[in-house]
C-alpha positions in Angstrom: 27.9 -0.4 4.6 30.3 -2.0 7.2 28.8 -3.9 10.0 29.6 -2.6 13.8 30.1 -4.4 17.1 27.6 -5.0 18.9 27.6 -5.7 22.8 28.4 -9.1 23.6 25.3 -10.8 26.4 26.1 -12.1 29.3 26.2 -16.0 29.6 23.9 -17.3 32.2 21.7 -20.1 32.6 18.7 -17.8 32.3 20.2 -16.7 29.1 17.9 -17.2 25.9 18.8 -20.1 23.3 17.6 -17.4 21.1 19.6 -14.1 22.0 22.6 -16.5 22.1 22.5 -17.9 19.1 21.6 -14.5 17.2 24.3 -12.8 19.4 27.0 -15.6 18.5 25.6 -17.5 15.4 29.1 -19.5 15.3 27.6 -21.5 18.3 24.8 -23.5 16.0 27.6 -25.8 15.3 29.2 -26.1 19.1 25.9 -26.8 20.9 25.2 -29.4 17.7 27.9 -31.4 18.4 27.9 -30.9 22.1 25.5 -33.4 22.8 23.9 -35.5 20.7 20.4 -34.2 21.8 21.2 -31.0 20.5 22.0 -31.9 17.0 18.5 -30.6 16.2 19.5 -27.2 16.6 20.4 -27.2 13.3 16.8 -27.2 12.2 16.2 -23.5 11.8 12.3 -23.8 12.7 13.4 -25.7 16.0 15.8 -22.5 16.6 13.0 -20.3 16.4 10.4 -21.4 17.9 12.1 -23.6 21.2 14.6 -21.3 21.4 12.7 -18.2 21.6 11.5 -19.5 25.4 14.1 -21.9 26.3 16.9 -20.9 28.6 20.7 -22.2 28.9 18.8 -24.1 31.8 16.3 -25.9 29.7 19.0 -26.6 27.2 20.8 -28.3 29.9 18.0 -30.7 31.3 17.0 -31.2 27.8 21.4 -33.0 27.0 21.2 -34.0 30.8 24.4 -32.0 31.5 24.9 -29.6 34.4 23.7 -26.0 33.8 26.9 -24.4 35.6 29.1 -27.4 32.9 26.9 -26.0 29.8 27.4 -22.4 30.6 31.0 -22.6 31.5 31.9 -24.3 28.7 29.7 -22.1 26.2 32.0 -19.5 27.7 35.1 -21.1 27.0 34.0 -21.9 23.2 33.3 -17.9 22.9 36.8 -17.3 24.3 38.2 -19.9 22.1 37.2 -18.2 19.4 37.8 -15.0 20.3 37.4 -12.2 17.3 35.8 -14.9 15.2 32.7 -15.4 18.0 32.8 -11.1 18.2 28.6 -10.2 18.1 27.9 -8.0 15.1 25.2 -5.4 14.4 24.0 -6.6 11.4 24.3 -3.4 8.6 21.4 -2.2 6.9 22.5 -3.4 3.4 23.5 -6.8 4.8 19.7 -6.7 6.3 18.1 -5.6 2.9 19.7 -8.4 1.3 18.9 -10.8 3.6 15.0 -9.5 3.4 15.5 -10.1 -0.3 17.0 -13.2 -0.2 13.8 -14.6 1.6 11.4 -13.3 -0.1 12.7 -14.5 -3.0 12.5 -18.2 -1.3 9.1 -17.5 -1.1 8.2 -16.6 -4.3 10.4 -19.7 -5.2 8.2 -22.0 -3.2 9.4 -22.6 0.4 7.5 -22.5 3.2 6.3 -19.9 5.5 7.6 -21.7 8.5 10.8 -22.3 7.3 11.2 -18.5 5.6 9.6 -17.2 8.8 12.5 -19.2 11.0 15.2 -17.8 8.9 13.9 -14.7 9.7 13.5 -14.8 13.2 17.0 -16.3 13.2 18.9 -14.0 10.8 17.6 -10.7 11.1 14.7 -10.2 14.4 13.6 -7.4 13.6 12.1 -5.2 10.9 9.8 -1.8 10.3 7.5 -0.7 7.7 10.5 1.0 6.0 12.1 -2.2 5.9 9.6 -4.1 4.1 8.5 -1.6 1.9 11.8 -0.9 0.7 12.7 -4.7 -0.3 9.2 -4.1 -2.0 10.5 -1.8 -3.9 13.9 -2.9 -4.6 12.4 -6.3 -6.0 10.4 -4.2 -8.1 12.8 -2.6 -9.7 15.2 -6.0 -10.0 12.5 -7.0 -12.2 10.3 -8.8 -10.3 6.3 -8.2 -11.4 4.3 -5.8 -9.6 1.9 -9.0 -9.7 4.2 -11.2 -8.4 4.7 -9.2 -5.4 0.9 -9.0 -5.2 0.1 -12.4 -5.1 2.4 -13.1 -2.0 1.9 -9.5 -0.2 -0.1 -11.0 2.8 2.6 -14.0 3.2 5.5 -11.4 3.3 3.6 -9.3 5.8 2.4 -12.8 7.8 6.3 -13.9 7.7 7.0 -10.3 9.4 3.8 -10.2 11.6 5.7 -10.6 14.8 8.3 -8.2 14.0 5.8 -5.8 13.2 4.0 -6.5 16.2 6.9 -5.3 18.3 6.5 -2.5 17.2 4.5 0.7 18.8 0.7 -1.0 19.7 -1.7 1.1 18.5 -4.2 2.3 21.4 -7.8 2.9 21.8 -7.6 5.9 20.9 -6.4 7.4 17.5 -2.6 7.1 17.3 -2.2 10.5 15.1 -3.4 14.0 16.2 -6.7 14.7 15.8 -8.1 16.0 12.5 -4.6 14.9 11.0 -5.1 12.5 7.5 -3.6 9.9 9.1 -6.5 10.3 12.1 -9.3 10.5 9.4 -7.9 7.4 7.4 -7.8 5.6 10.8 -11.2 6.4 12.2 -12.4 5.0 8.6 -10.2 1.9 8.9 -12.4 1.6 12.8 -15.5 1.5 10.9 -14.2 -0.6 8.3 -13.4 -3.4 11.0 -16.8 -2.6 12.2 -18.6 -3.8 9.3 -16.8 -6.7 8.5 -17.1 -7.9 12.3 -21.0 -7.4 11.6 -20.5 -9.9 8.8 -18.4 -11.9 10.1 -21.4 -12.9 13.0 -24.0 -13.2 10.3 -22.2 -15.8 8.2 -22.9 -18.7 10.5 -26.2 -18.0 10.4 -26.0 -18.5 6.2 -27.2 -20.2 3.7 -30.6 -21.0 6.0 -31.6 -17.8 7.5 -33.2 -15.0 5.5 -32.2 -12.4 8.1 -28.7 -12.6 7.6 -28.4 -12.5 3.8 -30.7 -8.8 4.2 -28.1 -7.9 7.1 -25.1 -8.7 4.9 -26.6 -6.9 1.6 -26.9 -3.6 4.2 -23.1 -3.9 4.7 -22.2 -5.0 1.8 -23.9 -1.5 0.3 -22.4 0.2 3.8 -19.2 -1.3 2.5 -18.9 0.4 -0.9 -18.2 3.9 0.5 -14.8 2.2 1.3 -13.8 3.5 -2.1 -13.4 7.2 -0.8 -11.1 5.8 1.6 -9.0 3.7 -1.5 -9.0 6.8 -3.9 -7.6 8.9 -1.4 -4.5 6.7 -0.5 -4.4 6.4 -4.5 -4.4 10.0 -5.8 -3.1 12.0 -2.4 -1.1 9.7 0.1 0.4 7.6 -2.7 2.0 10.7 -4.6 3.6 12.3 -1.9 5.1 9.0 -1.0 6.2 8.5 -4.5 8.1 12.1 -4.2 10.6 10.6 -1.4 10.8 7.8 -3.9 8.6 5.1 -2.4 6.5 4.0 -5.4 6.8 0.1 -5.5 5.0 -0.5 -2.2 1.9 1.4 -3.3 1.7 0.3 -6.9 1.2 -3.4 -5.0 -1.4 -1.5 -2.8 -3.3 -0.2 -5.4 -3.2 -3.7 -6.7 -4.7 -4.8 -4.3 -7.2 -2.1 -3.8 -8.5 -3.2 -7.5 -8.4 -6.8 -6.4 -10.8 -6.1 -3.3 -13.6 -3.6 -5.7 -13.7 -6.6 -8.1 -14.3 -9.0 -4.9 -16.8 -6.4 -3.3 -18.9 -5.9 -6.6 -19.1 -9.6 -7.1 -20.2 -10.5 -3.2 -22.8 -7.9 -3.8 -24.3 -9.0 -6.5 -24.4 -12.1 -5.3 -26.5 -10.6 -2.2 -28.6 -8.6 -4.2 -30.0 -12.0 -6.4 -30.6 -13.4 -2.8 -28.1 -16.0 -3.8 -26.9 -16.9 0.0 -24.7 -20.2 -0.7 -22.9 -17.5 -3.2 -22.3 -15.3 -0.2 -21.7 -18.2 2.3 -18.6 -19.3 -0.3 -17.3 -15.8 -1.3 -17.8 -12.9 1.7 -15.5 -15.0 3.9 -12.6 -14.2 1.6 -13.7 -10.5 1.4 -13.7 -10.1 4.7 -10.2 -11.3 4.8 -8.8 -9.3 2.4 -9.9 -5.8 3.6 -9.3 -6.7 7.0 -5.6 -7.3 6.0 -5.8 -4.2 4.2 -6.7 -2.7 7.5 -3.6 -4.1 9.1 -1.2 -3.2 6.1 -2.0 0.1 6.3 -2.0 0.5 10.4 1.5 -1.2 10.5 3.2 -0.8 7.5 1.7 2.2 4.9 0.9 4.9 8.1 3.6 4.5 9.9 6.4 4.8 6.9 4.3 7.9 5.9 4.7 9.3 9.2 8.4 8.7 9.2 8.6 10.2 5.4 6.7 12.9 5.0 7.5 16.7 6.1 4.9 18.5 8.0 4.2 21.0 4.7 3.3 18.2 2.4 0.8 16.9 5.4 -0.8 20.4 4.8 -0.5 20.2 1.3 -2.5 16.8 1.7 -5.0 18.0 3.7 -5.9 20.9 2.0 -7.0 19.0 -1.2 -8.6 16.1 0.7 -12.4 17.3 0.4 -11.7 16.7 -3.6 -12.4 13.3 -3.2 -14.4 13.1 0.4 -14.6 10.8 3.1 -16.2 7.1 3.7 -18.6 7.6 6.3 -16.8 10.2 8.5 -15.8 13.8 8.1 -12.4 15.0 9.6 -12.8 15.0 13.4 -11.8 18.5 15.2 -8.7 21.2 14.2 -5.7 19.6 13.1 -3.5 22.3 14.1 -0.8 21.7 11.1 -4.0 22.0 8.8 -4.4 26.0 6.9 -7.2 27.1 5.1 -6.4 27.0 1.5 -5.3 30.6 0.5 -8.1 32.6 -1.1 -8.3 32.7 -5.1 -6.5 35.6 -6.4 -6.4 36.9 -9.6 -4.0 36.5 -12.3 -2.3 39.3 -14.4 -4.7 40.7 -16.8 -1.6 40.6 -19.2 -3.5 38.9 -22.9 -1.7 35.4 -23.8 -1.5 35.4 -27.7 -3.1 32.0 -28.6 -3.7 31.2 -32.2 -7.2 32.2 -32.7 -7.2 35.3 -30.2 -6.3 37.0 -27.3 -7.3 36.1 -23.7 -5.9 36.7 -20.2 -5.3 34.5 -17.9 -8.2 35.1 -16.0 -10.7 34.4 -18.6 -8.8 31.2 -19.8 -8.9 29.3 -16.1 -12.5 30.8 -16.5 -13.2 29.0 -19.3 -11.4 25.1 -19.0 -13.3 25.0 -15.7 -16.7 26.2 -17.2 -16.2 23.2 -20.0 -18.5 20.3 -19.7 -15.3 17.4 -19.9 -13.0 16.9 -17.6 -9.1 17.7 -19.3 -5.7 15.9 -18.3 -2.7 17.3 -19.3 0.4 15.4 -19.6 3.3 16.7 -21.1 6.2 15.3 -23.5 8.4 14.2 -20.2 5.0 11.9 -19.3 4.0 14.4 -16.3 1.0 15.7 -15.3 1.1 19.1 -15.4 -2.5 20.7 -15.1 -6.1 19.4 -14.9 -9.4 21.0 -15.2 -12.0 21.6 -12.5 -15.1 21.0 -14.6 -17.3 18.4 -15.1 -15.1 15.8 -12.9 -16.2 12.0 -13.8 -12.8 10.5 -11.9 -10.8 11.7 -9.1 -8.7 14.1 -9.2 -5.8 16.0 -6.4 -3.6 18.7 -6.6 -1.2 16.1 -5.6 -1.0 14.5 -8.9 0.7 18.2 -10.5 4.3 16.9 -11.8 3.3 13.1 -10.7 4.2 10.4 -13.2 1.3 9.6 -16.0 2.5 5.8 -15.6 1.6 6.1 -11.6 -1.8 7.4 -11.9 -3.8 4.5 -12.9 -3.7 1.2 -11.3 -0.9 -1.0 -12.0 -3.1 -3.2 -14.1 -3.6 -0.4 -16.7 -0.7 1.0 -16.9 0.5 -1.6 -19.4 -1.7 0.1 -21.6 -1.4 4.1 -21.0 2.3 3.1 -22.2 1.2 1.6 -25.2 -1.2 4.8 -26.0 2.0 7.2 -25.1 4.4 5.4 -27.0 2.0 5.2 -30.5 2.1 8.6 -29.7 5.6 9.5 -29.3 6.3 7.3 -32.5 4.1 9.3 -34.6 1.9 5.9 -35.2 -1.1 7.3 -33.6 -3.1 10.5 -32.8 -6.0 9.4 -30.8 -7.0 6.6 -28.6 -10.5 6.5 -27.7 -12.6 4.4 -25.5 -16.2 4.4 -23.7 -17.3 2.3 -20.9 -19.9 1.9 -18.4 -18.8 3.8 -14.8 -21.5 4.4 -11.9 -24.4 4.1 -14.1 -23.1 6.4 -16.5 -22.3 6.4 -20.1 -17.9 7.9 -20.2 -16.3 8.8 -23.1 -12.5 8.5 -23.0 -10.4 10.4 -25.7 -6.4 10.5 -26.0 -5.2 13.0 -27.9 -1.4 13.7 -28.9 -0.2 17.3 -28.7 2.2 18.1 -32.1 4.2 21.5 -32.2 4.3 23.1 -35.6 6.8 21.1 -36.7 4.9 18.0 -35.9 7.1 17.4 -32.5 5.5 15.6 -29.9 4.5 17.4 -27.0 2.1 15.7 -24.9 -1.4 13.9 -24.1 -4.3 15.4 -23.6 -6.8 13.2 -21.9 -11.2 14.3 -22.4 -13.2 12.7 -20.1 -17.2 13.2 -20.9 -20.2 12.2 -19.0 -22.3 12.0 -22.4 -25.3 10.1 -20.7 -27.4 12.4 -21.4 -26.1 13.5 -24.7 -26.3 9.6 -25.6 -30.0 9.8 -24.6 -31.5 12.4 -27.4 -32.7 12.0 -29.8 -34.8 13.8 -32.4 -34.2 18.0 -32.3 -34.5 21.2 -30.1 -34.5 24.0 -32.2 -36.3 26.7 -29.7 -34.8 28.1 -26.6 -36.3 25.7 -24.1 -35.7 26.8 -20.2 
């Protein structure tokens, strides 16, 4: 992409040190050599920072020249020059790879300040689309999804000002009322609320007793914040990932996983009374979902306001009660929002299957009726149905024709490859697993789908509560109601 001209500023001594230098970069080098008290504008951190409130008239009193001397003859250099001083828009390419450039430095071990002063001196400005796209890009240049992780809040700290430029949010919620966004915001209010609470009892820890039973309270307040995650994770996050976007939230969901473990562990801690534990721990839990907060306010809502088409809004709302709401229910009539259309029958046309005969009808009848919960994913690694029966995780119609690889958190996914793969290669036929989840006792079975000729066709995934079937023992012989 070629760059365009931009329109040259006018020089004046209440010109900025910074527009100028942005507008006509060539003019470092001048102004260093100018004077000799100006040979520290080659410092990019000095640029940045001074410049951003210094005027051509600070400048001057600063080299102890005349301000009407300094401007004329900053006019004269730009003239001298002529095409090769020209102001340029900077391209959108150019700016990716400038964004990519520094957060590589990062990653590489420079400095915020000096990564942050590049910034401010090479590009300005940036939007959520911006920084989620380099995300991604990195991503897919090879750079680990946990590598991207681990310096998510510096990239976002080294933007903050940018960001902050943009639209303020207001007292009152920024997307129409009733819309997802509005509900995930008036969640992310209550969020801050709780964390705030904390926040004034920790100076009261490890001495005072009514703290520590204040902060367990939130901490169990807290927990609902998982509605709030799983909805971003199996609803926002796939519609995104149809326009594309899937880097960005596989770091999010990261992070969501990063901030359960931190949450279960604070907890814990508060429930054994062990407040030096808490004193040490909640202030970095705090931290982390109140980032989270802010990612998602300037970064994740407003590039899925600028993505997404108003049908696929609807299509997202309509499945949201599938996995609920932390602490609030939808406030008002979105007026995008429809009722989901009413259940109509299917044909009553028999499917030959190869023990019988049954309709349509009777077969959605009887996957939903099953007590496990099915995944289907087919040989192209899609999800292409799931069952509404006994449901032990989340599920949305917005993961139909989503990648398997994109459904479970990034640090699993290392793993559902493996299983798919074994599959695909004819090494394996099952995968099978049990764990502890919410109290309850989950079996996990992988099972690979062969054709008659023994072709691979997909996974199917059974998911049991078996709690209670774990917990009989002996027999029941008679009819027992």
């Amino acid at each position: 992409m070629s760059e365009t001209v931009a329109r040259p500023i006018d020089v004046t001594p209440d010109t900025r040190l910074r527009d100028l230098l942005r507008t006509y970069p060539q003019l470092v080098e001048f102004l260093a050599s100018y004077r000799p008290e100006y040979e520290k504008l080659r410092n990019p951190l000095l640029r940045s920072t001074v410049g951003a409130v210094a005027t051509l008239s600070t400048v001057a009193e600063m080299g102890d020249v005349p301000v009407d001397t300094l401007v004329r003859d900053i006019r004269v250099e730009i003239e001298r020059m002529g095409e090769a001083t020209a102001p340029v828009e900077m391209g959108e390419e150019r700016r990716q790879e400038l964004l990519k450039e520094l957060i590589r430095e990062l990653h590489e071990g420079a400095s915020v300040g000096d990564v942050k002063a590049r910034f401010d001196e090479l590009i300005g400005e940036v939007g959520p689309d911006g920084i989620a796209g380099v995300e991604q890009a990195l991503i897919a240049e090879g750079m680990p999804i946990e590598e991207i992780q681990r310096l998510c809040d510096v990239h976002v700290t080294v933007f903050k000002d940018a960001l902050e430029r943009q639209a303020e949010p207001t007292d009152e919620p920024t997307w129409p009322v009733g819309h997802p966004l509005d509900t995930f915001e008036r969640e992310n209010e209550h969020i801050i609320q709780i964390t705030s609470r904390m926040g004034c009892s920790l100076g009261s820890l490890p001495t005072d007793h009514v703290a520590i039973r204040s902060i367990t309270e939130d901490l169990h307040e807290l927990g609902e914040v998982e509605r709030h995650y799983l909805r971003k994770e199996h609803q926002l996050f796939p519609m995104l990932e149809r326009h594309g976007i899937s880097g960005p939230t596989k770091v999010m969901w990261a992070i969501h996983d990063d901030i359960r473990a931190m949450l279960k562990d604070v907890a814990a801690h508060a429930d054994r009374g062990d407040e030096r534990e808490v004193a040490a721990s909640l202030p970095m839990l705090i931290k982390m979902m109140d980032d989270m907060v802010y990612k998602e306010r300037r970064i994740l809502f407003p590039l899925a306001a600028e993505t997404l088409a108003e049908d696929e809004w609807r299509e997202l709302a309509a499945g949201e009660d599938e996995i609920g709401y932390a602490w609030i229910e939808p406030v008002g009539e979105w007026e995008g929002a429809v009722e989901p259309p009413p259940s109509v029958g299917h044909t009553s046309e028999e499917i030959p299957l190869t023990t019988g005969l049954l309709t349509a009808d009777q077969l959605d009848l009887m996957v939903r009726a099953l007590p496990v919960d099915l995944t289907f994913v087919d040989e192209h690694d899609r999800v292409r149905f799931y069952s509404e029966g006994d449901r032990v995780f989340p599920r949305s119609p917005a993961i139909i024709g989503r990648a398997v690889v994109d459904c479970h958190p990034p640090k699993s996914v290392h793993v559902v490859q493996r299983i798919v793969q074994a599959f695909k290669d004819g090494a394996q036929d099952v995968a099978e697993f049990w764990l502890e989840h919410d109290g309850r006792f989950v079996h996990i079975r992988y099972i690979a789908l062969r054709d008659s000729d023994g072709a691979y066709r997909g996974t199917l995934e059974v998911v049991q509560d078996a709690t209670h079937v774990r917990e009989l023992t002996g027999e029941r012989r008679l009819l027992d109601w």
